[in-house]
Short mmCIF file of the C-alpha atoms (twelve columns), coordinates in Angstrom:
data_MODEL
# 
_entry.id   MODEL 
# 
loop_
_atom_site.group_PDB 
_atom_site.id 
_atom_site.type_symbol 
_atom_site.label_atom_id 
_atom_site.label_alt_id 
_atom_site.label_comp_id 
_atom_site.label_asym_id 
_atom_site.label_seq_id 
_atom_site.Cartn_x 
_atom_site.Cartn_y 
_atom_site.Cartn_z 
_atom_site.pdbx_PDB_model_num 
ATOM 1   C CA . UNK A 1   0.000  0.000  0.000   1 
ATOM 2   C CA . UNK A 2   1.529  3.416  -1.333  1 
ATOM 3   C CA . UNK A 3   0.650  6.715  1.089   1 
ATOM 4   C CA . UNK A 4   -1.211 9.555  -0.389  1 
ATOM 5   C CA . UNK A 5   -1.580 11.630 1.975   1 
ATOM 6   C CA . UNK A 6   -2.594 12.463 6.001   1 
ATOM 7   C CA . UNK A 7   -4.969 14.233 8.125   1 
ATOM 8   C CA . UNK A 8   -2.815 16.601 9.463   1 
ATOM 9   C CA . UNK A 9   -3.193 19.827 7.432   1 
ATOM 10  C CA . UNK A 10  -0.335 22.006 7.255   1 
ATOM 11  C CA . UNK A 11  -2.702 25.046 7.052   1 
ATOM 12  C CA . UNK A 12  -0.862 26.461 3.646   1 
ATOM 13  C CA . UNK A 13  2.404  26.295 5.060   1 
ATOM 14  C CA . UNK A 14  5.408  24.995 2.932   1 
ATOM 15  C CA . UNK A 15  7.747  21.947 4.837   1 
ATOM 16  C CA . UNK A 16  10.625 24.128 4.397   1 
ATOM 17  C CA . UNK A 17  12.828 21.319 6.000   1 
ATOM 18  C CA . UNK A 18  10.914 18.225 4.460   1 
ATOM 19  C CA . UNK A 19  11.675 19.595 0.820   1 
ATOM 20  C CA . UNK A 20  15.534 20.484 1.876   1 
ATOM 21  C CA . UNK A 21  15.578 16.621 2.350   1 
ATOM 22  C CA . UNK A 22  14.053 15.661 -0.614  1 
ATOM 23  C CA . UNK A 23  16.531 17.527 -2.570  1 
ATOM 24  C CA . UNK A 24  19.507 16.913 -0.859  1 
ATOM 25  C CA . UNK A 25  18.617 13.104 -0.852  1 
ATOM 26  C CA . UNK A 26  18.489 13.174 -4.571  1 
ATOM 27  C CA . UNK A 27  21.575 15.411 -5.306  1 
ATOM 28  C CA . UNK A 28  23.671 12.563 -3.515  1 
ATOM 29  C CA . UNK A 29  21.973 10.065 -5.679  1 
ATOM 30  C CA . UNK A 30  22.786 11.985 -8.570  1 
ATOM 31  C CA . UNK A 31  26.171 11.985 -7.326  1 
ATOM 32  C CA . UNK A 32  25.943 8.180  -6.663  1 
ATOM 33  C CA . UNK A 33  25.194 7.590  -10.547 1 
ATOM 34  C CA . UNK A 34  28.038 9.911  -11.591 1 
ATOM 35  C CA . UNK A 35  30.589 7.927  -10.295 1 
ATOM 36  C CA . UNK A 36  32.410 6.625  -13.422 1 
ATOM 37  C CA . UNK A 37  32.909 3.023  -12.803 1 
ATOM 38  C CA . UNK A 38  31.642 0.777  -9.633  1 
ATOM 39  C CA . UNK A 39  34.592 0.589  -7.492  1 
ATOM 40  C CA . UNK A 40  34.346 4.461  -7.434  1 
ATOM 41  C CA . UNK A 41  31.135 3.814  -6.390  1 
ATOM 42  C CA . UNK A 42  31.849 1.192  -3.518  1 
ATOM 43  C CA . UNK A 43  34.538 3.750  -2.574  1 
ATOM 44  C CA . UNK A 44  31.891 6.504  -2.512  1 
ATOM 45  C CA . UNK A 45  29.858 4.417  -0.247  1 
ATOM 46  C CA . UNK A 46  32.302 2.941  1.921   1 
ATOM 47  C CA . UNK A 47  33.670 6.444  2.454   1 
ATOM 48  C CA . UNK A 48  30.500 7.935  3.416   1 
ATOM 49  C CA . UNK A 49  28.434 5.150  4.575   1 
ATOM 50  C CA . UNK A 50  28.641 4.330  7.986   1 
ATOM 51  C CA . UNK A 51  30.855 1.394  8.649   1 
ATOM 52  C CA . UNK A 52  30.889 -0.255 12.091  1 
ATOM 53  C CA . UNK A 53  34.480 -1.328 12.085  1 
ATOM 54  C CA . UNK A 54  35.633 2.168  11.992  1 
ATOM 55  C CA . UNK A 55  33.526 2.744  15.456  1 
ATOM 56  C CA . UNK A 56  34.943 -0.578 17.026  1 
ATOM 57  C CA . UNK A 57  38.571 1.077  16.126  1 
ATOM 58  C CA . UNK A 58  37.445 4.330  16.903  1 
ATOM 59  C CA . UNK A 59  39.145 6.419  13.957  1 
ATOM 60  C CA . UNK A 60  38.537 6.327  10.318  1 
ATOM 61  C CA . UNK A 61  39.750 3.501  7.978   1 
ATOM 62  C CA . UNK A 62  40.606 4.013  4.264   1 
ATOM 63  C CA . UNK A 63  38.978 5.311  2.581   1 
ATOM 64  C CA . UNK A 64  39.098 8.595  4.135   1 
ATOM 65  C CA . UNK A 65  37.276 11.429 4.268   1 
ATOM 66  C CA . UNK A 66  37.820 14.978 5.317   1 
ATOM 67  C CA . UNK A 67  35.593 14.927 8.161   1 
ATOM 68  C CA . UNK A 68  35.702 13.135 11.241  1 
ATOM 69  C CA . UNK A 69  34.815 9.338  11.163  1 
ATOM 70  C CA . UNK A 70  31.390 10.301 12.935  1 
ATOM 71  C CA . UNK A 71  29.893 12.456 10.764  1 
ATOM 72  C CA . UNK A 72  28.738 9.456  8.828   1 
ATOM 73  C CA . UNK A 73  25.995 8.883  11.073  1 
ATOM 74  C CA . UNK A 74  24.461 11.826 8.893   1 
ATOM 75  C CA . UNK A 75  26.018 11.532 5.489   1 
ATOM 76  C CA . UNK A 76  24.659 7.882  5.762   1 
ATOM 77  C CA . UNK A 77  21.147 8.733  5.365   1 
ATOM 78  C CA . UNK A 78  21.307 10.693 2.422   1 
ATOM 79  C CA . UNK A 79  22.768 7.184  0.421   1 
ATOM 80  C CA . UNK A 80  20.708 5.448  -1.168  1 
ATOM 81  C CA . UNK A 81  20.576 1.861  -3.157  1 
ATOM 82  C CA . UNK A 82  18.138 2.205  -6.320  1 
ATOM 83  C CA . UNK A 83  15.981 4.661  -8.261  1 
ATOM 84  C CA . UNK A 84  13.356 2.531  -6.023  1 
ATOM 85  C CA . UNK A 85  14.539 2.546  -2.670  1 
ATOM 86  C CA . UNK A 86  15.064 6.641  -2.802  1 
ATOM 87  C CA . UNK A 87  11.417 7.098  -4.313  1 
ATOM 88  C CA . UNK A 88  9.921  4.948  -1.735  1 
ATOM 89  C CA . UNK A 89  11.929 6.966  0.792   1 
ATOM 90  C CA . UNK A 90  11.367 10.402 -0.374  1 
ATOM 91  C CA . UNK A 91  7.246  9.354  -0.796  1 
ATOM 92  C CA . UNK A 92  7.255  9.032  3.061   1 
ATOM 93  C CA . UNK A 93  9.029  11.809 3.628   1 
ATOM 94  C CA . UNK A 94  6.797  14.128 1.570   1 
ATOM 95  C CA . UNK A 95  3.519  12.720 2.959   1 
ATOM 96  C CA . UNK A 96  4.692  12.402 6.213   1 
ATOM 97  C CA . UNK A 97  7.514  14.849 6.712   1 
ATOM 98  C CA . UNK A 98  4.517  18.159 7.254   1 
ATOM 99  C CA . UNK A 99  3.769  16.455 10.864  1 
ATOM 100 C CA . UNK A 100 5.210  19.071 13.072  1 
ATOM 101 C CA . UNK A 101 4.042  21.753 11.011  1 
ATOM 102 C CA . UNK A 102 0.254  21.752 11.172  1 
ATOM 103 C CA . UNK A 103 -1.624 23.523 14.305  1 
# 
C-alpha cells in the first residue's frame, strides 16, 4: 500500500525542512550515478556510509574522508541503493515529513 496523503493539514504552510531533504537526498543520488565506474562507487559508499568497524577502532579507515569518522551517522542517510529505494523513501518523507508543522 503506497501513502497519499494524512490528516494533518499544514494550514498552507510549505515543509521548508521536508523539501531540503528531498533535494539533498536526490543530489547525492545523482552523485551516486556519476561515479564513473563501480569501485568508485563502492569507494563513494564505503567512504560515506557508515561502517561499524571504523567505530569498534574508533578512527577512520581508508577510505578517508575529510571529516571526522562520525559524521557518517548523517552523510549515511542521504545514500541510497536504487531509483526505487530513494522514491519509496522520499514518498514518506513528503507525505509524512509536514507532521510538526500543522496547528
Amino acid at each position: 500500500m503506497l501513502p497519499i496523503g494524512d490528516e494533518r493539514s499544514r494550514g498552507g504552510r510549505r515543509a521548508v525542512v521536508t523539501t531540503a531533504l528531498v533535494l539533498a537526498s536526490i543530489a547525492v543520488f545523482v552523485l551516486e550515478l556519476g561515479r564513473p565506474s563501480l569501485e568508485a562507487l563502492e569507494s563513494f559508499l564505503r567512504s560515506w556510509g557508515v561502517v561499524p568497524r571504523e567505530y569498534a577502532a574508533g578512527r577512520d579507515l581508508a577510505p578517508y574522508i575529510p571529516l571526522p569518522y562520525w559524521v557518517t551517522l548523517l552523510t549515511s542517510m542521504f545514500l541510497h541503493g536504487s531509483l526505487v529505494h530513494l522514491g519509496g523513501n522520499m514518498l514518506y518523507l513528503w507525505v509524512f515529513g509536514d507532521a510538526g508543522c500543522g496547528s
